[in-house]
C-alpha positions as CSV (number, residue, x, y, z in Angstrom):
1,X,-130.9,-28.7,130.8
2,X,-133.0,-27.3,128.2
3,X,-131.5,-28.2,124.5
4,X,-132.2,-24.4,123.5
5,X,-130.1,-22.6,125.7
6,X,-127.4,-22.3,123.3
7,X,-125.1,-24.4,121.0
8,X,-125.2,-28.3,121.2
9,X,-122.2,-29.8,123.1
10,X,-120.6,-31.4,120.1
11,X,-121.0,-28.0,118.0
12,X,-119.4,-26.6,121.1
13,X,-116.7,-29.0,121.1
14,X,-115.6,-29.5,117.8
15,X,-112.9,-27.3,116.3
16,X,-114.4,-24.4,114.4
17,X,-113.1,-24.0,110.6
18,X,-110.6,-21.8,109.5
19,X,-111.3,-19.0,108.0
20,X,-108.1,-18.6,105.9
21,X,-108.6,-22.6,104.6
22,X,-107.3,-23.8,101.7
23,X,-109.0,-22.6,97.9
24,X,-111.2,-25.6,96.8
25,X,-111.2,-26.9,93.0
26,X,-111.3,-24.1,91.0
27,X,-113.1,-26.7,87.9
28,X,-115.2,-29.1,90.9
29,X,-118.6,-30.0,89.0
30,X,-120.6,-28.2,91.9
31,X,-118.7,-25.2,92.1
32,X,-119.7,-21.8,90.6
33,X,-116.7,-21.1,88.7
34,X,-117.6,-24.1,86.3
35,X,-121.0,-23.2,86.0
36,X,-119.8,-19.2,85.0
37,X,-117.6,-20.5,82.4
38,X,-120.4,-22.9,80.9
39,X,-122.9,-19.9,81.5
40,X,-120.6,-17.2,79.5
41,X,-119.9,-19.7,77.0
42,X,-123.3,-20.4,75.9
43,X,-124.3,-16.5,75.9
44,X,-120.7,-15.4,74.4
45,X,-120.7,-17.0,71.0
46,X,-125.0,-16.0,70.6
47,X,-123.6,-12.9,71.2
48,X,-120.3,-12.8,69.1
49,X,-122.5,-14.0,66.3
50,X,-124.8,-11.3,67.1
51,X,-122.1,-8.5,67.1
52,X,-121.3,-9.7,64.0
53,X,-124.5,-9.9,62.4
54,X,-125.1,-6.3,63.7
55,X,-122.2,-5.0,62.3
56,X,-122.3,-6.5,59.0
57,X,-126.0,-4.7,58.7
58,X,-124.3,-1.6,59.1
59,X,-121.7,-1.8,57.4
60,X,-124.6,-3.4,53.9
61,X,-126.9,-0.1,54.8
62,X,-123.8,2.5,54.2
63,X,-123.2,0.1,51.1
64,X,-126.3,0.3,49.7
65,X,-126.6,4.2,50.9
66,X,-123.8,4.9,48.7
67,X,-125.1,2.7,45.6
68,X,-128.5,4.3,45.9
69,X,-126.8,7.5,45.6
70,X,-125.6,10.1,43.0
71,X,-122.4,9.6,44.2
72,X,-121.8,5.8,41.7
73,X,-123.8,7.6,39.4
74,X,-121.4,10.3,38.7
75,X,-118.5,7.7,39.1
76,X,-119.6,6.0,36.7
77,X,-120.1,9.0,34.0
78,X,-116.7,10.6,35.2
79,X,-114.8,6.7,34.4
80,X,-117.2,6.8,30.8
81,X,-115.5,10.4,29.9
82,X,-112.2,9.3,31.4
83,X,-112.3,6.3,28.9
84,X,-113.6,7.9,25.8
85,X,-110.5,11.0,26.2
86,X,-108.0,7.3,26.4
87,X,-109.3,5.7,23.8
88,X,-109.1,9.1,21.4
89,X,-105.8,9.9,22.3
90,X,-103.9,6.7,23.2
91,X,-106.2,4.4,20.5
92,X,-107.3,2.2,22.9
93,X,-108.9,-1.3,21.9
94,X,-108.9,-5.0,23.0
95,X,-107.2,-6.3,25.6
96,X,-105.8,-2.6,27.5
97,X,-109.8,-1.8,27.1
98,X,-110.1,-4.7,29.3
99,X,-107.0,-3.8,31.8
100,X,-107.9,-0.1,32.2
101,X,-112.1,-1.4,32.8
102,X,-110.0,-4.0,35.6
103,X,-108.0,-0.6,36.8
104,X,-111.5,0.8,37.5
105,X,-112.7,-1.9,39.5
106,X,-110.2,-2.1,41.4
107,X,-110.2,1.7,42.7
108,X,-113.2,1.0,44.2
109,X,-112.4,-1.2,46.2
110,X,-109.6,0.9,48.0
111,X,-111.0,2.9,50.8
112,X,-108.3,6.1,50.0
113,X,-110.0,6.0,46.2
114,X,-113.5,4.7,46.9
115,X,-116.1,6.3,46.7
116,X,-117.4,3.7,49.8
117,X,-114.9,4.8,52.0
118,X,-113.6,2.5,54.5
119,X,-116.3,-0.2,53.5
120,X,-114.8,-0.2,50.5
121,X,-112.6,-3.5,52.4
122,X,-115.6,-5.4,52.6
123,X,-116.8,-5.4,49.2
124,X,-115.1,-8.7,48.1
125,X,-116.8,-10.3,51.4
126,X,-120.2,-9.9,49.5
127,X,-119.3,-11.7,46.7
128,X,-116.0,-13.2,44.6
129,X,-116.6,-10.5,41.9
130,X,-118.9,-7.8,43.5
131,X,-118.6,-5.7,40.6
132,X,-118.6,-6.2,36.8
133,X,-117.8,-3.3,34.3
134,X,-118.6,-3.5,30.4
135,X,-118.3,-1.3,27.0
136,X,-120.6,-2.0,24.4
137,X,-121.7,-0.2,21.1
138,X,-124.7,0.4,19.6
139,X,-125.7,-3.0,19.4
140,X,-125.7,-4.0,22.6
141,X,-122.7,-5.7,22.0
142,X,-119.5,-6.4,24.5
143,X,-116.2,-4.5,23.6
144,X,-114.9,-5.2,26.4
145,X,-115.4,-6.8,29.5
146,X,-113.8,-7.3,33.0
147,X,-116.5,-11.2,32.9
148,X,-116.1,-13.1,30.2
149,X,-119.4,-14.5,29.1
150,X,-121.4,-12.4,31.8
151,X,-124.4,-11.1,30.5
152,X,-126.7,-9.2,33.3
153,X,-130.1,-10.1,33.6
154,X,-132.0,-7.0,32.5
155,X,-131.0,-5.2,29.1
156,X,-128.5,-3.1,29.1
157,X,-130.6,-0.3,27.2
158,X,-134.1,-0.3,27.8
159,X,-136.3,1.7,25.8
160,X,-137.0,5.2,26.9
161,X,-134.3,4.5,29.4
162,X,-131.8,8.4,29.4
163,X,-130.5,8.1,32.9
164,X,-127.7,6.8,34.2
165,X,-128.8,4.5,36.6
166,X,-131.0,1.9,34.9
167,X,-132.5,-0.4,37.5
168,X,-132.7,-2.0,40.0
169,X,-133.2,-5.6,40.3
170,X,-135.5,-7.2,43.6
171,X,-133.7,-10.7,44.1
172,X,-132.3,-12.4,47.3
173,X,-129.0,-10.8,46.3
174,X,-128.4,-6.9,46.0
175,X,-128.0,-6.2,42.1
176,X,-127.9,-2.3,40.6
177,X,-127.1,-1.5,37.0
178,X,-125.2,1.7,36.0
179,X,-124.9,2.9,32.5
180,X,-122.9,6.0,31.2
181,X,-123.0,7.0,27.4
182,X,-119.6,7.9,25.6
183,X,-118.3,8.5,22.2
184,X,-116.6,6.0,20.6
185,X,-113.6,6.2,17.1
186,X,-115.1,8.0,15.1
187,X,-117.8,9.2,16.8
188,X,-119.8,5.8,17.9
189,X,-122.1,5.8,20.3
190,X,-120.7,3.3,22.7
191,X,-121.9,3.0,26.7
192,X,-120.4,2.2,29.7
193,X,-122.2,-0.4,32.1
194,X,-121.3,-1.2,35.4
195,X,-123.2,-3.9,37.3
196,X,-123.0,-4.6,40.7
197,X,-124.1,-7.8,42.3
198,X,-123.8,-8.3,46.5
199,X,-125.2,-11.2,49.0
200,X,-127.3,-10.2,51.4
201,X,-126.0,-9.3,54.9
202,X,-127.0,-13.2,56.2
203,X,-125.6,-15.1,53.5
204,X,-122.5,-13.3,54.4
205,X,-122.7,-14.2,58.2
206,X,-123.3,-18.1,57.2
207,X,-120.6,-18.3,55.0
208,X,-118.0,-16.8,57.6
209,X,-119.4,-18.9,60.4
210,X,-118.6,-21.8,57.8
211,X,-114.8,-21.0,58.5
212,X,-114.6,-18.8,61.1
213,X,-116.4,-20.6,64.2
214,X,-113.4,-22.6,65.6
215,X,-112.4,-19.1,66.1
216,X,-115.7,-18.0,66.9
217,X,-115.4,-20.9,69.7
218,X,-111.8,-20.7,71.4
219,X,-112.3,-16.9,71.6
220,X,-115.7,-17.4,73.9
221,X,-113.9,-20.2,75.6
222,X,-111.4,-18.2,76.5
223,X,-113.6,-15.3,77.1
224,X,-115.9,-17.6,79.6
225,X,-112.8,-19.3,81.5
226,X,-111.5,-15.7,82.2
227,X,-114.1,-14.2,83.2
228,X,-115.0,-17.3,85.3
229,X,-111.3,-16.7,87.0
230,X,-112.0,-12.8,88.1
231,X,-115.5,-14.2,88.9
232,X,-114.1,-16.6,91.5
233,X,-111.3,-14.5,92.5
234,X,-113.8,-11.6,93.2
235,X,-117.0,-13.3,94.2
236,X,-116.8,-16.9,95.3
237,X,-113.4,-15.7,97.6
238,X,-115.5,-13.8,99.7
239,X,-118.7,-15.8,99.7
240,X,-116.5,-18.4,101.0
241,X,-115.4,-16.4,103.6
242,X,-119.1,-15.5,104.6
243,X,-120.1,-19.3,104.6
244,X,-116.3,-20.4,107.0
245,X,-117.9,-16.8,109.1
246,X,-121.3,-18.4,109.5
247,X,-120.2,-22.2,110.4
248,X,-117.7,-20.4,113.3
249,X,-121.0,-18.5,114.6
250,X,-122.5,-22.5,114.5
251,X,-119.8,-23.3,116.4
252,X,-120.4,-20.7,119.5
253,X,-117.5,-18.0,118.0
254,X,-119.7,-14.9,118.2
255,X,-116.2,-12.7,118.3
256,X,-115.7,-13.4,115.1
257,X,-116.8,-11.0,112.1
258,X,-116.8,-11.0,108.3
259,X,-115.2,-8.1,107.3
260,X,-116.6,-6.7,104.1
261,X,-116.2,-3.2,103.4
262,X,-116.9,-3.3,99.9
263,X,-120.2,-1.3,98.8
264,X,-121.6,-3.9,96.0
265,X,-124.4,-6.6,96.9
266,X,-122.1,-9.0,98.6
267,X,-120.3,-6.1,101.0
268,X,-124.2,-4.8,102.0
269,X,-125.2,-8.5,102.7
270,X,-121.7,-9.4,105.0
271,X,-122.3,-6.1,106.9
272,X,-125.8,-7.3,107.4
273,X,-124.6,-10.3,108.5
274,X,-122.2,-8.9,111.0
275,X,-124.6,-8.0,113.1
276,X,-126.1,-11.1,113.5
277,X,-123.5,-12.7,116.0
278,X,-124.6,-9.7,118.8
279,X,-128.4,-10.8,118.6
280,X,-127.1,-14.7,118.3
281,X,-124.9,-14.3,121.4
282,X,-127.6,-12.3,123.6
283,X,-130.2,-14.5,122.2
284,X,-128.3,-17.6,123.5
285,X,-127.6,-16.1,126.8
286,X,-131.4,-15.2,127.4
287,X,-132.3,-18.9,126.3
288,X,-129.6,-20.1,129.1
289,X,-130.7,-18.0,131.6
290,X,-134.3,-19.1,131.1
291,X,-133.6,-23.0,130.8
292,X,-131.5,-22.0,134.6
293,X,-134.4,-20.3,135.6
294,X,-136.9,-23.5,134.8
295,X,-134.2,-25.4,136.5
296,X,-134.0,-23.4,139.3
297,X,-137.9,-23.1,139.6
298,X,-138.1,-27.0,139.6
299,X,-135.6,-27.5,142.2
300,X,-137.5,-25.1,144.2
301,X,-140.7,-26.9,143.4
302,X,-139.1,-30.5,144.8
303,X,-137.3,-28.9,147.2
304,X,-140.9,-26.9,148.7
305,X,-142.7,-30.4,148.3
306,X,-140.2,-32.2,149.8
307,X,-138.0,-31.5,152.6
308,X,-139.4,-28.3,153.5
309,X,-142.7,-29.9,154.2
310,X,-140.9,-32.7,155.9
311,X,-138.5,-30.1,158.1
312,X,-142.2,-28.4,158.6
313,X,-143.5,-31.3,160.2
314,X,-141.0,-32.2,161.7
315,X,-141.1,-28.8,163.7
316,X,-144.5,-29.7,163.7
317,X,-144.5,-32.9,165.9
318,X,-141.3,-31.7,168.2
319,X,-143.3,-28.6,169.4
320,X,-146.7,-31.2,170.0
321,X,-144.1,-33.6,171.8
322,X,-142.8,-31.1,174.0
323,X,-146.3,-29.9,174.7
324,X,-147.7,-33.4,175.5
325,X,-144.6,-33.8,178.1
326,X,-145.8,-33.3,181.7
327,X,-144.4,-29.7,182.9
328,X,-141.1,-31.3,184.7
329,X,-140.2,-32.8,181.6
330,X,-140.6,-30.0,179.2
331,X,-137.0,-28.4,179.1
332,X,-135.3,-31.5,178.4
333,X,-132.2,-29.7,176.6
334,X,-132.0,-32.3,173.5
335,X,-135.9,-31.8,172.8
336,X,-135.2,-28.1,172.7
337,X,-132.2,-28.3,170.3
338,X,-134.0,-30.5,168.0
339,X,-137.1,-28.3,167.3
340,X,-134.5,-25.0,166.6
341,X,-132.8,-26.8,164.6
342,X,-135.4,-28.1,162.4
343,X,-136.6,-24.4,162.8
344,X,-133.7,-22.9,161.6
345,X,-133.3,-25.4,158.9
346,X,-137.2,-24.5,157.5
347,X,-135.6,-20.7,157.5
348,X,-132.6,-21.6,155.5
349,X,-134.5,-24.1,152.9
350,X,-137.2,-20.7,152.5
351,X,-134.1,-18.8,151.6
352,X,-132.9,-20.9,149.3
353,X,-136.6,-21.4,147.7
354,X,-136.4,-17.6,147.2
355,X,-133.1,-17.2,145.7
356,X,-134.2,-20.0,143.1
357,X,-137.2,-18.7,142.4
358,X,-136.6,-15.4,140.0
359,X,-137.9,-12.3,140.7
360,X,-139.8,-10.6,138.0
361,X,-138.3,-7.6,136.7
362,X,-140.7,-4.8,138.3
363,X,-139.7,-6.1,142.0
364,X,-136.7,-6.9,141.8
365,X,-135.2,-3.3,143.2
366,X,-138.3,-3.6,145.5
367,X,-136.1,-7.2,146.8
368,X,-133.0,-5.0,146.9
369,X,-134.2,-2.7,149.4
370,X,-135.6,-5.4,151.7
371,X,-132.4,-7.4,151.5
372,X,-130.1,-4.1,152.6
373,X,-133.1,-2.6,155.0
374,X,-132.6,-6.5,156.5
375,X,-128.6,-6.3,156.7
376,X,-129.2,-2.8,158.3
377,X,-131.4,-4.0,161.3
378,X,-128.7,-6.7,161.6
379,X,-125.6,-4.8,161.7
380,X,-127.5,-1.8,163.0
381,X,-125.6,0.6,160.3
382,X,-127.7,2.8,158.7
383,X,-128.3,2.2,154.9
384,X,-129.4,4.6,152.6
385,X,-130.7,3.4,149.3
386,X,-130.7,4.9,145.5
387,X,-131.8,2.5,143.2
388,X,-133.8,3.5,140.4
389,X,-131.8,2.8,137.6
390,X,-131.8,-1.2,139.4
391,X,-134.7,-1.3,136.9
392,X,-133.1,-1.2,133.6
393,X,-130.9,-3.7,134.9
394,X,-131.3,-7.4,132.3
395,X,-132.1,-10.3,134.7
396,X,-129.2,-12.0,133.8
397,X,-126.9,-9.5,135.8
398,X,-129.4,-9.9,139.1
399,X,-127.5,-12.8,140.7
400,X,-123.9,-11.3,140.4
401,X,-125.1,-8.1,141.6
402,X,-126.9,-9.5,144.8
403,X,-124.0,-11.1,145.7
404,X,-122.0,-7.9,145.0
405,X,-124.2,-5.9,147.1
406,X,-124.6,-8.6,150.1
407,X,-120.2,-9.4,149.7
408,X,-119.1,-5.4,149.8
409,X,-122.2,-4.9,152.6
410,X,-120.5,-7.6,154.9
411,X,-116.9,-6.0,154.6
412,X,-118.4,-2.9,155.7
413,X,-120.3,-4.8,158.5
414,X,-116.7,-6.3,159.3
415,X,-113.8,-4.0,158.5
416,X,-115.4,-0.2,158.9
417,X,-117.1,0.4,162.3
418,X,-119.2,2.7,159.7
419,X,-122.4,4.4,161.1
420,X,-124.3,4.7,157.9
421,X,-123.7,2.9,154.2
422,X,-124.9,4.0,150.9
423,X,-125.9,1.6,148.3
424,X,-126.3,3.4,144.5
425,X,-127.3,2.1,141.0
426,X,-126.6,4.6,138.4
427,X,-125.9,4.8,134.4
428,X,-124.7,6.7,131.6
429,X,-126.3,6.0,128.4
430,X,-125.0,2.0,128.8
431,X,-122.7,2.3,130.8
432,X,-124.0,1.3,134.6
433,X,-122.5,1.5,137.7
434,X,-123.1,0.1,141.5
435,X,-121.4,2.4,143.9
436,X,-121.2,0.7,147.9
437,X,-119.4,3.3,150.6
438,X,-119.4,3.8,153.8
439,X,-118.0,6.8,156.6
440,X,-115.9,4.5,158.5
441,X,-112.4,4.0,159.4
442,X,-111.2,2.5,155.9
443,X,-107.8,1.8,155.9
444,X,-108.7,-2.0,154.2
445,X,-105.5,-3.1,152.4
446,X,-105.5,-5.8,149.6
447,X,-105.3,-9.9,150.5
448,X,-106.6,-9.0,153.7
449,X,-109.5,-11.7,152.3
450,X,-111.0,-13.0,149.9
451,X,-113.9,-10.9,149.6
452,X,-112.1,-8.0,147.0
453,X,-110.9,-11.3,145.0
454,X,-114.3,-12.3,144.8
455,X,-115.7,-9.3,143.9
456,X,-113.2,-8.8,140.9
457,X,-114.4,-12.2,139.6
458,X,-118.3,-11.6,140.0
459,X,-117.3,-8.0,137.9
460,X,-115.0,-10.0,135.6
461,X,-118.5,-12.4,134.5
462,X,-120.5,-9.0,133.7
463,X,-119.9,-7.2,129.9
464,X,-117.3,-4.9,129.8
465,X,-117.4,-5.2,134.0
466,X,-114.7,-3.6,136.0
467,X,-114.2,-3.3,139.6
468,X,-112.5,-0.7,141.5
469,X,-112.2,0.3,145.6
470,X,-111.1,3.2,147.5
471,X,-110.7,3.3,150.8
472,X,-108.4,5.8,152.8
473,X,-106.8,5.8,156.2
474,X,-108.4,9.2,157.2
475,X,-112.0,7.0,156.9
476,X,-114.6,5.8,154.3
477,X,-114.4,3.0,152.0
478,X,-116.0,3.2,148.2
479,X,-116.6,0.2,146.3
480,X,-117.3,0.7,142.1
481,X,-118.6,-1.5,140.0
482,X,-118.8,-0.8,136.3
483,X,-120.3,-2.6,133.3
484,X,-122.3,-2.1,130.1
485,X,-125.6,-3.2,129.7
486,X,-128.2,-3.2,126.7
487,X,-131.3,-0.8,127.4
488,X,-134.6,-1.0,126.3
């Protein structure tokens, strides 16, 4: 038999897989939940770092919004005023100079008092001592200071210089210069500078990275092995069960279905799939009926070159013996048996070359009607004949249905004394029936043969196939045969 008529017979015979089998090793170096965890691994820390980055540039642009504005400005000029009313009334000098410059400071950097808001916490990450505040007199010359020894890198009072923001300086850090003129004891003219000097937003990155990447690195870890569980939970789950799905249609269980209802990628893909096993089934059903029909076809061929040429001859050389005989010896009863026999057994062989040779689909309702016109001449009932929905009929079904028609034919010919028979082919969208009845005397009751058994087999082989018979004691016997068939 031809290989391609449908699963091999170890496929066949083995024991499909389960479908509900065991969960594999979640960590196994080939499976996808390892390669998830190293894949979110190597794209979550890039992109923590990035995150951060990001947010540490916007958090330097409001910083240097606000330093670029009036607002430090004015702070600064309202803390000059602030000290030069302290130092008239409470005779400030020397070291509470120093405390109430340190008091200053360290307003800014409180986000309820700042004039930063709530960057006003991040300050301290640009730099140990972002800000450094300083009175000096006419000279130039420190009265007080909150950095010992600092001197910034520009003058504090360049000439022509009124405002209150003096400059700014164009280094790889971010450095501004405030100065606010006041009135010293006794009337000095006396200044208050205030110098701020931040790192750039990637310095700042770098040096937490320094620190903070063990961090940086447990978090994606975690992160990556999470997500790696939901992904294998959600994904791999259900791609395993399409994969156990698939190797049970290998094995010959077209019954069996996937299931997916979900409505993502994987859920349109297994409902795809599920209809597959309909098309795999009748696809290797029309391969077995087609590696039967070469079979069949070559048995014909060997049996038509064989013995039906030799039964053929045989006739043959019987009727020229009996011819040769002289007259007296012609009706020798043996001689006459021998050529009906080998007659009768030429018939039989041609009706068993026909049966195995297959019919194409156009004549096949053609060969119905000659078979039940034939049984009619036989039995002498008349048949009527409606078959012209035979012709949707696949040619798989052929064979069950002649021996349908020829087995419920005979029990009329037997059991009904009928005087006419009807013989009907009929469907509903797919659903086709063969109807066989008769006028007779009914009255057939069940296990009075075998022929009803045999008919609810032959249905039972057909898809969906039921059989069903009437047959009352006032007369007539119906025969039904129901089934469902693909059309075209």
């Amino acid at each position: 038999m031809n290989s391609a008529a449908g699963p091999s017979r170890d496929a066949l015979s083995s024991p499909p897989p389960s479908l509900s089998s065991p969960m594999p090793t979640l960590l196994r170096p080939s499976g996808l939940m390892l390669k998830l965890a190293v894949f979110f691994l190597l794209c979550g820390v890039p992109a923590l770092l990035a995150l951060d980055a990001a947010r540490t540039l916007l958090e330097f642009r409001q910083i240097v919004r606000v330093l670029d504005s009036a607002t430090i400005s004015a702070e600064v000029l309202r803390e000059a005023q602030a000290i030069s009313r302290h130092r008239r009334e409470r005779g400030l000098s020397g070291i509470g100079l120093t405390r109430d410059l340190e008091r200053w400071l360290l307003t800014l950097t409180q986000p309820s008092r700042s004039p930063f808001g709530e960057t006003a916490f991040s300050l301290l990450e640009y730099g140990p001592q972002p800000f450094v505040a300083m009175l000096v007199d006419a000279n130039e010359q420190p009265i007080a200071t909150t950095r010992v020894g600092f001197a910034p890198p520009l003058p504090l009072s360049p000439a022509g210089t009124g405002g209150l923001q003096l400059a700014a300086v164009n280094t790889p850090r971010l450095q501004r210069l405030y100065r606010a003129p006041l009135l010293g004891p006794k009337g000095a003219a006396e200044a208050l500078v205030l110098w701020a000097d931040l790192s750039r937003p990637s310095e700042r990155v770098w040096r937490n990275l320094s620190f903070e990447w063990p961090i940086v690195l447990v978090g994606a870890m975690v992160f990556a092995t999470v997500a790696a569980v939901f992904l294998s939970a959600w994904v791999t789950r259900r791609l395993r069960r399409i994969a156990a799905t698939a190797d049970a249609w290998r094995h010959g269980r077209f019954d069996l279905r996937i299931g997916d209802r979900a409505r993502d990628e994987i859920g349109e893909l297994a409902q795809q799939l599920d209809t597959m096993p309909s098309a795999l089934a009748e696809l290797v059903e029309h391969r077995g009926e087609r590696a039967g029909r070469h079979e069949r076809e070559r048995i014909a061929r060997d049996l038509h070159d064989t013995i039906k040429q030799q039964a053929f001859a045989l006739s043959m050389q019987l009727g020229a013996l009996r011819a040769a005989l002289p007259e007296a010896q012609r009706d020798l009863a043996a001689l006459g048996e021998a050529r009906a026999l080998a007659e009768q057994i030429q018939h039989e062989l041609a009706e068993l070359l026909g049966e195995l040779r297959p019919l194409p689909q156009a004549q096949w309702p053609a060969h119905l009607v000659t078979r039940i016109e034939d049984w009619s001449r036989r039995s002498g009932i008349a048949a009527h004949v409606d078959l012209d929905a035979a012709a949707m009929i696949a040619p798989s079904r052929h064979d069950v249905l002649v021996r349908v028609i020829d087995e419920a034919l005979a029990n009329v010919a037997r059991h009904s004394a009928a005087s006419h028979a009807q013989v009907r082919v009929s469907h509903n969208a797919r659903r086709f029936t063969l109807c066989v009845e008769d006028d007779g005397r009914g009255g057939i009751v069940e296990g009075s043969g075998r022929g009803l058994q045999h008919l609810r087999e032959r249905a039972a082989a057909l898809p969906e196939g039921n059989f069903d018979w009437r047959s009352g004691r006032v007369g007539g016997s119906r025969i039904e045969l129901h089934w469902t068939e693909t059309v075209t």
